[in-house]
N, C-alpha and C positions, 0 to 999 in steps of 0.2 A: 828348493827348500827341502832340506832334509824331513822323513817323516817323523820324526820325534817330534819336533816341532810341529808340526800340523797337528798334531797327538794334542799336545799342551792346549794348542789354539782351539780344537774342538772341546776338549775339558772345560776352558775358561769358559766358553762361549754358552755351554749349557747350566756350568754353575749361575753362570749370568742372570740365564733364562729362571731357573730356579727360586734366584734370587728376590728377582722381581715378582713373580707370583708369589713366594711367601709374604712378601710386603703385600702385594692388594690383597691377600687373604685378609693377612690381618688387621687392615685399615681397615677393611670392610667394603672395599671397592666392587662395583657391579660384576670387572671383571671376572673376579675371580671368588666371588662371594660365597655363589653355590656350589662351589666344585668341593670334591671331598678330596682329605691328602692325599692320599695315595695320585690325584692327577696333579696337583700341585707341585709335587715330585716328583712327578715324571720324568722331566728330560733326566736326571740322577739315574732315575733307573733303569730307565730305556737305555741308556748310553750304556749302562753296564751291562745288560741282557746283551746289545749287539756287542760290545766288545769281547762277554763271555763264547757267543758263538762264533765271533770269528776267531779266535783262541781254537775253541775243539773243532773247528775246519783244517785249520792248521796245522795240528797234530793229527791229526786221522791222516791229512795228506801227507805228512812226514812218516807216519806210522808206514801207509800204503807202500809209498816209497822206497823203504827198505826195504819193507816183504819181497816187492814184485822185484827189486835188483839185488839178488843174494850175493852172487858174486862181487858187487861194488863192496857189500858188508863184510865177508870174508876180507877183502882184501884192507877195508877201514879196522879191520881188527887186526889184523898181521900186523899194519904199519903202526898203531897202538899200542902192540905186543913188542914192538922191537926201538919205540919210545922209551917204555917202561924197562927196557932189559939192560940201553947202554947205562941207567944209574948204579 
């Protein structure tokens, strides 16, 4: 299974979860009666907080990356440079 797809599946899955606490909030259900929003919302936002860090893990490690192999960069910008020159 491709991971965009797993992407989507975990999305739905906590919109899901969301969803349903918002409903026992607001029925008034034991479950979720005395919880205050911000955890009723949770999975929303927790899923965003980890997807934001794994975001700047991944850019740091792409950052790293280049730094530590110059010569790989030099030579990604020569073949870029000679992209840009047969137009």
């Amino acid at each position: 299974m491709p991971l965009q797809e797993k992407n989507n599946d975990i999305v739905g899955f906590s919109a899901l979860i969301c969803l349903v606490l918002v409903g026992f909030k607001l029925a008034g259900s034991i479950i979720a009666v005395d919880w205050s929003w911000w955890w009723v919302f949770s999975p929303v936002w927790i899923y965003a907080a980890l997807s934001g860090i794994f975001y700047c893990i991944s850019v740091i490690q792409k950052f790293n990356r280049q730094i530590s192999n110059p010569q790989n960069r030099i030579e990604e910008n020569a073949l870029d440079f000679r992209k840009r020159s047969q137009f």
